[in-house]
N, C-alpha and C positions, 0 to 999 in steps of 0.2 A: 671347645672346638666348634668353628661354625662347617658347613657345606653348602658351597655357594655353587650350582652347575656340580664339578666333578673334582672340584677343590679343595681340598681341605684347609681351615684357616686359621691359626693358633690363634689362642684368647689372647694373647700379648701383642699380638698384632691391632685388635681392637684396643687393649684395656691400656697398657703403654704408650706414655707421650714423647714425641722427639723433634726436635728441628734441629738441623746442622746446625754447628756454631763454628764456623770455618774461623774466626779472628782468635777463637781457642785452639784449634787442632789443626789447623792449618793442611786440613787433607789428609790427614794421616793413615785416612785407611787407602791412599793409593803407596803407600809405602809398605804399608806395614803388613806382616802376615808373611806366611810362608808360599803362600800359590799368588799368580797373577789372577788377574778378575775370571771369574768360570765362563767361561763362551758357551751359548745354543751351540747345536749344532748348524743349524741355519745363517750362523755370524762366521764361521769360518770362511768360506766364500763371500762371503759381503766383505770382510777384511782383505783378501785378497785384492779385491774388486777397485777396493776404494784406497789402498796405500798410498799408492802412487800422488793423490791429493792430500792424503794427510800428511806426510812425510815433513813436506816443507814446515809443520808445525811442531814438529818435535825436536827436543835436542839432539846434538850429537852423539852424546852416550845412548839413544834409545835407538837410533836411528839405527846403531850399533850393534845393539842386544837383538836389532829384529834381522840385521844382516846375517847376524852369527846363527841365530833360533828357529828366524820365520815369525811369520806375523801371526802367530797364534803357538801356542805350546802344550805337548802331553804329559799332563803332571802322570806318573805312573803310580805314587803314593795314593792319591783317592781316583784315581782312572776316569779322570775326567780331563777337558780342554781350557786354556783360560790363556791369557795376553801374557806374552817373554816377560822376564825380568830383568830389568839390569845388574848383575852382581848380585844376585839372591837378593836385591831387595826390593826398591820403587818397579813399577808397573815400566815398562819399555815407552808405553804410551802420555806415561805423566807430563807434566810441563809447569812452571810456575807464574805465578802474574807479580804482578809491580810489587806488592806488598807482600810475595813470599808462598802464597799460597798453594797449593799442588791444583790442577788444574787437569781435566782431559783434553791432549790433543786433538784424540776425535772429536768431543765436541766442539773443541775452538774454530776446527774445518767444516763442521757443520753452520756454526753462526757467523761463518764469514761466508754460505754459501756453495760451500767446495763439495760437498757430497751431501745426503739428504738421508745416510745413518748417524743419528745421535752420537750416541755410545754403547757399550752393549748393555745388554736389559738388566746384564745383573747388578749393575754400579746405579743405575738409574734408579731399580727395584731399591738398594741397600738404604738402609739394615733391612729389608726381608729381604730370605733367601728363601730361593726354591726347590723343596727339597723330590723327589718322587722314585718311581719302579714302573718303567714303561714298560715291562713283564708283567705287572701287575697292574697300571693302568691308573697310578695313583700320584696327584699330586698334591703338596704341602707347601704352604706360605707358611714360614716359621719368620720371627723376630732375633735377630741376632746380637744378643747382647755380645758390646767389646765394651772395655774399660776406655779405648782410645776416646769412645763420644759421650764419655761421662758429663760433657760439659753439651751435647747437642739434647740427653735426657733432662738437664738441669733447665736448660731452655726450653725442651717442647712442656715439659709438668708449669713450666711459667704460664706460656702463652697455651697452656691447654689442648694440644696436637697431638691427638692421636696418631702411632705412626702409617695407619690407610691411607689418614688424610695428607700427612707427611708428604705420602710419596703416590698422591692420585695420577699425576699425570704417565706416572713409570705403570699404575696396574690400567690402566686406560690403556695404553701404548701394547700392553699385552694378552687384554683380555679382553677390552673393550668397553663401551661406555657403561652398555646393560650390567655389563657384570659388574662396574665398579657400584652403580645406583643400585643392586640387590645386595652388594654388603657393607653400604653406608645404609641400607633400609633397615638391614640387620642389625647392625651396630646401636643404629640409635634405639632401635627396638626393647634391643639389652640394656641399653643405660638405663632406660626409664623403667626396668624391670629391676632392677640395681637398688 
């Protein structure tokens, strides 16, 4: 475990290589799984904020799950928030491209323009998740092994990606530049220690 600021950082987050291989899995963690994507609590309101511009990018059956749901959902099994689902499955917000792909509508609204939230931080973050106890004041970057990205681990151990490096722009976006440059200093620090 590293402690970067007030974070804690699973060694698999360093030690672990990963790059999406979307032409294998074709998205499959916006379907798959039991919970929609876990919302901050700070994206509940930005969803609200911003539907109305996304809407036009999602399918009809999503468009649907968020009529029936709301554009965010309370899972009551782990008491936390995260995006509708359609029919217990795909994310409410998902969408596909030409060649099949699972896609976020929020971000398709975002790179056409339409509103200036990405997506939310935990699909950006993935595979880390964030684990903590704001009673207790603690938070965790864990690596989330799924068997779905067996083929995005196959790739990152190819091209040698760590998953920080993976997903720099998602811990930039949340932590900031300093923090991401204290635990790629860290990292490499360990490798040569290695």
């Amino acid at each position: 475990m590293l402690l970067i600021r007030d974070v804690l950082i699973s060694d698999d987050v360093i030690e672990k290589q990963f790059l999406c291989n979307l032409s294998a899995c074709k998205g499959a963690c916006c379907w798959e799984g039991d919970y929609g994507a876990p919302l901050d609590e700070e994206e509940l309101g930005v969803l609200k904020h911003i539907y109305e511009q996304v809407a036009p990018f999602l399918l009809p059956e999503g468009r649907q799950a968020i009529r029936e749901q709301g554009v965010f959902t309370y899972y009551e099994d782990n008491d936390s928030f995260g995006t509708p689902l359609v029919n217990n499955g795909p994310c409410a917000y998902m969408i596909y491209d030409e060649q099949g792909v699972a896609k976020c509508g929020i971000e398709q609204a975002f790179l056409a323009g339409k509103t200036d939230f990405k997506k939310p931080i935990s699909c950006h973050l993935y595979p880390i998740r964030v684990a903590g106890n704001p009673e207790l004041g603690f938070v965790a970057l864990n690596y989330d092994e799924w068997d779905i990205c067996s083929a995005a681990c196959t790739l990152g151990k190819q091209k040698q990606i760590p998953v920080y490096q993976f997903v720099k722009d998602a811990i930039i976006r949340k932590y900031g530049q300093d923090f991401y440059d204290e635990l790629d200093a860290a990292a490499q620090h360990l490798g040569q220690a290695l």
